[in-house]
KOLTORLO-238977 format. One record per residue (C-alpha): residue in three letters; x, y, z. Coordinates in nm, 2 decimals. Example, Ala and Ser with C-alpha at 12.3 -4.5 7.8 and 13.67 -1.06 7.14 Angstrom:
@code Ala; xx 1.23; yy -0.45; zz 0.78;
@code Ser; xx 1.37; yy -0.11; zz 0.71;
This chain:
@code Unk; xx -1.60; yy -0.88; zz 2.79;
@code Unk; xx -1.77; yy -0.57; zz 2.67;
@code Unk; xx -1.44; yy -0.45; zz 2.49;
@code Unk; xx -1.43; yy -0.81; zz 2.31;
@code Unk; xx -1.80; yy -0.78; zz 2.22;
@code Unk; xx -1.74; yy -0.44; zz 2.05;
@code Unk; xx -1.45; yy -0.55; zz 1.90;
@code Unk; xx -1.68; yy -0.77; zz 1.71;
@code Unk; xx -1.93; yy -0.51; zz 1.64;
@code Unk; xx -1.71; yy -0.34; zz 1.44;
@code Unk; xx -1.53; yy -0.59; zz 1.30;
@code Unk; xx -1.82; yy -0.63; zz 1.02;
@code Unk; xx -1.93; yy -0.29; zz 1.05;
@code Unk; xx -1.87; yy -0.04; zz 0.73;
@code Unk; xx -1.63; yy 0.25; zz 0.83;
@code Unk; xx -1.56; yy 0.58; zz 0.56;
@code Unk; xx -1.23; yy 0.72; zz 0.60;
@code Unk; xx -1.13; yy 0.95; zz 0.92;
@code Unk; xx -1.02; yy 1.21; zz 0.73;
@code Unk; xx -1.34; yy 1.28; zz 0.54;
@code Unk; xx -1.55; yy 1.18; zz 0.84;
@code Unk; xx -1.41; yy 1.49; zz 1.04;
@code Unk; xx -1.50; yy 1.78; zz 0.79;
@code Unk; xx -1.87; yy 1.67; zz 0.88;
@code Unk; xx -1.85; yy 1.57; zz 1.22;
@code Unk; xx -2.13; yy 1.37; zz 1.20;
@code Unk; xx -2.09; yy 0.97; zz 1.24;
@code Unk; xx -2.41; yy 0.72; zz 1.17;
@code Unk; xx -2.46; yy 0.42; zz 1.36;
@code Unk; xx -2.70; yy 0.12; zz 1.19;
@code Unk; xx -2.86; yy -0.11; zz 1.44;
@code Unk; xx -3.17; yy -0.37; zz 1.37;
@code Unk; xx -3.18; yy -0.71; zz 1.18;
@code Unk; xx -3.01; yy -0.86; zz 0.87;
@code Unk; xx -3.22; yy -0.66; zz 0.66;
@code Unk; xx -2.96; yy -0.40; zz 0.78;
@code Unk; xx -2.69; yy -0.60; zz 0.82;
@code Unk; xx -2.36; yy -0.62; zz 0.65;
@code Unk; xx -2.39; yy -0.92; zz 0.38;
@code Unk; xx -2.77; yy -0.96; zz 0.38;
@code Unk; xx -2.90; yy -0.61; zz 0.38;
@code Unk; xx -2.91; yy -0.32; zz 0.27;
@code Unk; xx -2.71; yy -0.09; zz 0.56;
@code Unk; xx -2.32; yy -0.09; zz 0.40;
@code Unk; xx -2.51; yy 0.00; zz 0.02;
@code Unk; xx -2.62; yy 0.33; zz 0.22;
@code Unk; xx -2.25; yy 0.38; zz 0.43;
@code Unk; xx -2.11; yy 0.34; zz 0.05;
@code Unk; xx -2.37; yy 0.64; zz -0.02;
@code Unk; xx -2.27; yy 0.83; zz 0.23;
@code Unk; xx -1.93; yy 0.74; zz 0.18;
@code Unk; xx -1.79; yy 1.11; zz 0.36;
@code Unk; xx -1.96; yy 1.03; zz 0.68;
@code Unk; xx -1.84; yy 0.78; zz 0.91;
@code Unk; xx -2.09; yy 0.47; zz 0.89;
@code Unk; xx -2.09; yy 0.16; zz 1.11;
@code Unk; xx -2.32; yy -0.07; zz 1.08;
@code Unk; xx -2.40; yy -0.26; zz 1.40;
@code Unk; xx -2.73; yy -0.42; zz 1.25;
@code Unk; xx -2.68; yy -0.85; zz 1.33;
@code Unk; xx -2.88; yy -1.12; zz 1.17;
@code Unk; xx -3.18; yy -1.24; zz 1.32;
@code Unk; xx -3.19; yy -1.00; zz 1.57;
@code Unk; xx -3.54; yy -0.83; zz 1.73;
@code Unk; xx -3.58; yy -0.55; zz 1.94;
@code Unk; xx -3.55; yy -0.77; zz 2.29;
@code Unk; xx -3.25; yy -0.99; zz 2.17;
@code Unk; xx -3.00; yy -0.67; zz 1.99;
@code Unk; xx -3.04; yy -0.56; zz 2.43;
@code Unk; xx -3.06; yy -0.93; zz 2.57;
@code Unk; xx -2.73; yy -1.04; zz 2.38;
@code Unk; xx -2.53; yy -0.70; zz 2.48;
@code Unk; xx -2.52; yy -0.55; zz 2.14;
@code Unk; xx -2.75; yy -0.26; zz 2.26;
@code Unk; xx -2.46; yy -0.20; zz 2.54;
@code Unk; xx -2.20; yy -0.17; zz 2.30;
@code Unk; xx -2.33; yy 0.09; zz 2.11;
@code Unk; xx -2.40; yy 0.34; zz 2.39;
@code Unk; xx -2.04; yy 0.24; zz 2.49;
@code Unk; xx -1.95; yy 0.43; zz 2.16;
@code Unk; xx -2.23; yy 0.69; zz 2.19;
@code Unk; xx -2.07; yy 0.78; zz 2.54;
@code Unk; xx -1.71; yy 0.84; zz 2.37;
@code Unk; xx -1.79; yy 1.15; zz 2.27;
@code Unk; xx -1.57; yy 1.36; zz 2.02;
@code Unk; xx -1.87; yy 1.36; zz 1.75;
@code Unk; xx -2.24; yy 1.42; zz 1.63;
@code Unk; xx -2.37; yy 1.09; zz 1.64;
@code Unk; xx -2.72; yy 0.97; zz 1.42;
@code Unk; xx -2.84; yy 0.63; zz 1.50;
@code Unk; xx -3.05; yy 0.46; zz 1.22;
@code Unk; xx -3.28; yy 0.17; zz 1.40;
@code Unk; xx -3.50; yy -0.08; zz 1.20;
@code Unk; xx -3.64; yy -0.37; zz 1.40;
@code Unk; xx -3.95; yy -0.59; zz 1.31;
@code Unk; xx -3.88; yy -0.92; zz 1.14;
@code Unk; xx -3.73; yy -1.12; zz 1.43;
@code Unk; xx -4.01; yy -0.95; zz 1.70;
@code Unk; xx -4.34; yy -1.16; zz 1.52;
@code Unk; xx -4.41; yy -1.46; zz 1.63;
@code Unk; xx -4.30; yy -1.79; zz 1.63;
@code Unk; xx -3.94; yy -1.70; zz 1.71;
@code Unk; xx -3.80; yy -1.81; zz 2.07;
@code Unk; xx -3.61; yy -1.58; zz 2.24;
@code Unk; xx -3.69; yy -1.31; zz 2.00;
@code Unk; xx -4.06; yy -1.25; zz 1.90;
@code Unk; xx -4.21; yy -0.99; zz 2.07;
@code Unk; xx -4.55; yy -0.88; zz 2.17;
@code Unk; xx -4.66; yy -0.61; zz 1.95;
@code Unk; xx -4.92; yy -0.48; zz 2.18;
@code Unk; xx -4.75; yy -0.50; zz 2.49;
@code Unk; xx -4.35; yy -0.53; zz 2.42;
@code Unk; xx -4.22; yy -0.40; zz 2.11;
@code Unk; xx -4.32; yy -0.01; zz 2.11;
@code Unk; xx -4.20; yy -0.03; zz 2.50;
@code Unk; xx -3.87; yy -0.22; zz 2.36;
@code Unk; xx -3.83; yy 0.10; zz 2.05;
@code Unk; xx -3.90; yy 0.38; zz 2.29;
@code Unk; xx -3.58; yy 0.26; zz 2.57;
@code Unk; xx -3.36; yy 0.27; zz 2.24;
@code Unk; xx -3.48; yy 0.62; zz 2.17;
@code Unk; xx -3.45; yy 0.76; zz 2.56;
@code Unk; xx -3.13; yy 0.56; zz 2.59;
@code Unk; xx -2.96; yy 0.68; zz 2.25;
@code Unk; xx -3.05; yy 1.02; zz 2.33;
@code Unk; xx -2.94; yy 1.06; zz 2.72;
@code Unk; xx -2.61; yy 0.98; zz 2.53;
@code Unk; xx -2.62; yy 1.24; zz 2.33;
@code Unk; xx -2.73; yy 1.10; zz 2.02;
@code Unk; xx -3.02; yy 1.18; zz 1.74;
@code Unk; xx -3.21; yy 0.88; zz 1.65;
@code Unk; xx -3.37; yy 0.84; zz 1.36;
@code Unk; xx -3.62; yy 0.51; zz 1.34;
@code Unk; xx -3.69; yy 0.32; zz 1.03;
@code Unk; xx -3.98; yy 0.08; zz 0.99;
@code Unk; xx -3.89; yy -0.30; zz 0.87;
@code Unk; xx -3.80; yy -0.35; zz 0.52;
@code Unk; xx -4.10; yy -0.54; zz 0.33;
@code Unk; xx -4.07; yy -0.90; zz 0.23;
@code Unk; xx -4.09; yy -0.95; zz -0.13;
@code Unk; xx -4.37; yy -1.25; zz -0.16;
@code Unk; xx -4.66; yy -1.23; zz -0.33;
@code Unk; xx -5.01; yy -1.43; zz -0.34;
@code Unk; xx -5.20; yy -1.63; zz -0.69;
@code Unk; xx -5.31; yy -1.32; zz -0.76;
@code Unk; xx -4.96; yy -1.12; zz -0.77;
@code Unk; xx -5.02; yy -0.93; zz -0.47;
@code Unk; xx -4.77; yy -0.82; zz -0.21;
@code Unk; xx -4.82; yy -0.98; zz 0.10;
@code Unk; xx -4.73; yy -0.70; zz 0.35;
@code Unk; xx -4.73; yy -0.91; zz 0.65;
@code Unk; xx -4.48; yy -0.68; zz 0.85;
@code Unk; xx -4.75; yy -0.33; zz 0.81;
@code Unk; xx -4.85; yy -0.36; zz 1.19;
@code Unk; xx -4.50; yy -0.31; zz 1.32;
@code Unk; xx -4.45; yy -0.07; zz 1.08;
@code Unk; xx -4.72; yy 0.13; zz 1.21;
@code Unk; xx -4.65; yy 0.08; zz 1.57;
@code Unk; xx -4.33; yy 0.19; zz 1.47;
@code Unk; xx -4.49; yy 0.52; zz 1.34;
@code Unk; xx -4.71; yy 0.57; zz 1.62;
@code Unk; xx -4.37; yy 0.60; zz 1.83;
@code Unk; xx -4.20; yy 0.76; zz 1.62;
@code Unk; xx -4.46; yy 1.06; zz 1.70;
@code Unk; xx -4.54; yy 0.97; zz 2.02;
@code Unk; xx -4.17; yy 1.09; zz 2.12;
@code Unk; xx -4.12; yy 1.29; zz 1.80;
@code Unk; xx -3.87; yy 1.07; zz 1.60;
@code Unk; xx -3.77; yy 1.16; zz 1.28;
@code Unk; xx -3.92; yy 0.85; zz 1.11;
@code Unk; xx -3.88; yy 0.68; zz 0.75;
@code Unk; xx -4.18; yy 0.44; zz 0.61;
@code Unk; xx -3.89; yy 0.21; zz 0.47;
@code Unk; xx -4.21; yy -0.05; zz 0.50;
@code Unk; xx -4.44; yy 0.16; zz 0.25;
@code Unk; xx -4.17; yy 0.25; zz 0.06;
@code Unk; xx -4.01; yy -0.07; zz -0.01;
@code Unk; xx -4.37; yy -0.21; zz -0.04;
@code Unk; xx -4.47; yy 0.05; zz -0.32;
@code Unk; xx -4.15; yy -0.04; zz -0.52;
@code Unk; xx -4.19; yy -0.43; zz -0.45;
@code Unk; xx -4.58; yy -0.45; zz -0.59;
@code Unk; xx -4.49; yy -0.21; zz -0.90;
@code Unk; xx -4.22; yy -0.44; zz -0.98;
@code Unk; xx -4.37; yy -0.77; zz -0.93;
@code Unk; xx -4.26; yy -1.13; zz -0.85;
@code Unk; xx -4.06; yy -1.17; zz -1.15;
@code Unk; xx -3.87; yy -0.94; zz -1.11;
@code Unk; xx -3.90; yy -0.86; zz -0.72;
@code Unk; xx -3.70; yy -1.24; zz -0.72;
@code Unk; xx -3.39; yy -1.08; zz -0.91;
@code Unk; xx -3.33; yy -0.88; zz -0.54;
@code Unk; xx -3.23; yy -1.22; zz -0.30;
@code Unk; xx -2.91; yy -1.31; zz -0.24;
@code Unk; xx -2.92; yy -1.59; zz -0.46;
@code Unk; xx -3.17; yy -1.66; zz -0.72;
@code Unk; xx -3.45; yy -1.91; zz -0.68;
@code Unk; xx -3.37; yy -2.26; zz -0.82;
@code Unk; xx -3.43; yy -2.33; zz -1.18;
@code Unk; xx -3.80; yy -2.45; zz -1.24;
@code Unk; xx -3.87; yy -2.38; zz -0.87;
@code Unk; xx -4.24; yy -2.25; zz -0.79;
@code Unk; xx -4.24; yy -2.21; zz -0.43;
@code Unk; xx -3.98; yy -2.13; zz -0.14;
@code Unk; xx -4.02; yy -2.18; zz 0.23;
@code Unk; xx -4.20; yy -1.92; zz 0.45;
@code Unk; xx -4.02; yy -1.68; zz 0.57;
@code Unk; xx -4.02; yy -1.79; zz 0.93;
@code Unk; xx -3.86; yy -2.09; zz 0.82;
@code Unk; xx -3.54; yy -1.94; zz 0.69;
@code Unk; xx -3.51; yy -1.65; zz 0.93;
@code Unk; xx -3.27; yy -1.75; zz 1.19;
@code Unk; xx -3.05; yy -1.58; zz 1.45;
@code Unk; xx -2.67; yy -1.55; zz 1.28;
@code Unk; xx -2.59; yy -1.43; zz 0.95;
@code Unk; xx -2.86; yy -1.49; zz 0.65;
@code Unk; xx -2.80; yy -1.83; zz 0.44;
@code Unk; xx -2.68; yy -1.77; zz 0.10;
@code Unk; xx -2.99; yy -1.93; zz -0.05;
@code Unk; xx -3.31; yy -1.75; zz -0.23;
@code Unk; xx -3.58; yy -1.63; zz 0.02;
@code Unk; xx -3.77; yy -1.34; zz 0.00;
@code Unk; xx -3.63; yy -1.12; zz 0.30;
@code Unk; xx -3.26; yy -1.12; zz 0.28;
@code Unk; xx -3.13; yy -0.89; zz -0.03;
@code Unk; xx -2.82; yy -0.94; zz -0.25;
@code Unk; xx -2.64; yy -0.67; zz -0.44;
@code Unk; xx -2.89; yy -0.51; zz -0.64;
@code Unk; xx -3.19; yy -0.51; zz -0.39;
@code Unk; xx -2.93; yy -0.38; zz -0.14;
@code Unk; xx -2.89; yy -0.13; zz -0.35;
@code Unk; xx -3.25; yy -0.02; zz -0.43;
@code Unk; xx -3.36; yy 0.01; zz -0.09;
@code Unk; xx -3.01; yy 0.20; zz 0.07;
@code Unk; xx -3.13; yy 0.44; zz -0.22;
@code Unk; xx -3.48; yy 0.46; zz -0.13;
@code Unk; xx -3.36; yy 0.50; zz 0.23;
@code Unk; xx -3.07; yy 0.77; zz 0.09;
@code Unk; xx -3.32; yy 0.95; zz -0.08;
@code Unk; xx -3.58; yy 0.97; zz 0.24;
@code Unk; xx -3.29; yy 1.10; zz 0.49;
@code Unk; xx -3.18; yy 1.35; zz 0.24;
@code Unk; xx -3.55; yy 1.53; zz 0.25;
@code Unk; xx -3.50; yy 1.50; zz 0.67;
@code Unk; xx -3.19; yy 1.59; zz 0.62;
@code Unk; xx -3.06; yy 1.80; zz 0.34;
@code Unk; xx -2.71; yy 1.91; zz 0.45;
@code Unk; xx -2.62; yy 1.55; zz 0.41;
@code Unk; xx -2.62; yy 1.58; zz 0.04;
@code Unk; xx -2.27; yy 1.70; zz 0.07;
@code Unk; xx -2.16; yy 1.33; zz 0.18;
@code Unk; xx -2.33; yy 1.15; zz -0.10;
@code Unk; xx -2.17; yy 0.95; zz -0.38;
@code Unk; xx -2.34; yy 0.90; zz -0.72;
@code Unk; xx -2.50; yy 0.52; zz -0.76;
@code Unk; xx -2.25; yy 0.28; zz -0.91;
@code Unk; xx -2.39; yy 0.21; zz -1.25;
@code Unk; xx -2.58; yy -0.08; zz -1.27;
@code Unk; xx -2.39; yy -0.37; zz -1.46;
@code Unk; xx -2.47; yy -0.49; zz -1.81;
């Protein structure tokens, strides 16, 4: 069962060649939610980046911290961690699915989802790994007054208080990605969904409302990211790991220029 379940893992996962993963020796490992995920987020954008390391990303759709463990996804990475063979660097980003008002997946932020965070961390590295924590990606709506509503900033900083409680190499994708949201505005913060809003539409359901467990709907909302928002924030990420990280600039790829 736990062969079948990885076999799945990496069935959607993004994987650069073997032959250029070797001269590095280092592989990175994406796990979170479908802000991450393969066809809803922003995670294969940054493997394409990166495109000399091997990159899987493990990151699944409306998954929190509790259910990525509770559904034996957390199991099937340190099955790969415990190979062996390579350097391993696993990116986590969890936060969406752990507020509220989603069973079987919300989290207490007080009580639960530092406690969740941290056994990821201990676990990842008794296997050998580094572990590198990212906190959740913003959403993109905004109030009357054209405002970003940041509702995800707590986990965010619980997130950062972790990250130096155990001294993890951390990345405010939250303040980042909320930074770039505002400056841009609604108009133009809407071009980053999957699919555009509806013609004449003025409002779109909360975001607890579309964010289910399983792969994102192809529908506007303002969580999930299509092309081009996948690949502002994998840049703002790229960008962020490479000042952690500068030997890694030797596995980048240019951007893809934007089309007309």
């Amino acid at each position: 069962m736990k062969n079948l379940l990885l076999a799945l893992l990496l069935a959607g996962s993004a994987l650069a060649p073997d032959a250029q993963a070797q001269t590095l020796g280092l592989r990175l490992i994406l796990v979170g939610d479908s802000t991450l995920a393969p066809r809803s987020g922003y995670g294969n954008a940054l493997c394409q980046r990166l495109d000399q390391l091997a990159c899987l990303n493990l990151a699944r759709g409306g998954r929190s911290s509790k259910s990525y463990r509770a559904e034996g996804l957390w199991s099937s990475v340190l099955a790969l961690l415990r190979e062996g063979g390579q350097r391993d660097l696993v990116l986590i980003q969890f936060g969406h699915n752990d507020q509220p008002g989603k069973p079987g997946r919300s989290t207490d932020l007080a009580s639960e989802f530092k406690p969740n965070l941290a056994g990821y961390v201990r676990e990842a590295r008794a296997a050998g790994a580094e572990v590198l924590l990212l906190t959740p990606l913003t959403r993109r709506s905004f109030d009357a007054q054209g405002q970003l509503q940041n509702d995800l900033r707590p986990w965010a900083l619980a997130t950062l208080a972790l990250a130096d409680e155990l001294q993890v190499p951390v990345i405010d994708l939250n303040g980042l990605s909320a930074v770039a949201v505002q400056a841009m505005g609604r108009e133009q913060a809407d071009h980053l969904a999957i699919a555009p809003p509806a013609s004449g539409a003025m409002h779109v359901p909360p975001p607890w409302m579309v964010e289910r467990a399983g792969p994102a709907r192809t529908l506007f909302d303002h969580t999930h990211v299509g092309p081009q928002g996948a690949a502002l924030f994998a840049d703002l990420v790229l960008q962020a790991l490479l000042a952690l990280r500068p030997e890694l600039a030797a596995a980048v790829t240019p951007a893809a220029p934007p089309r007309p």
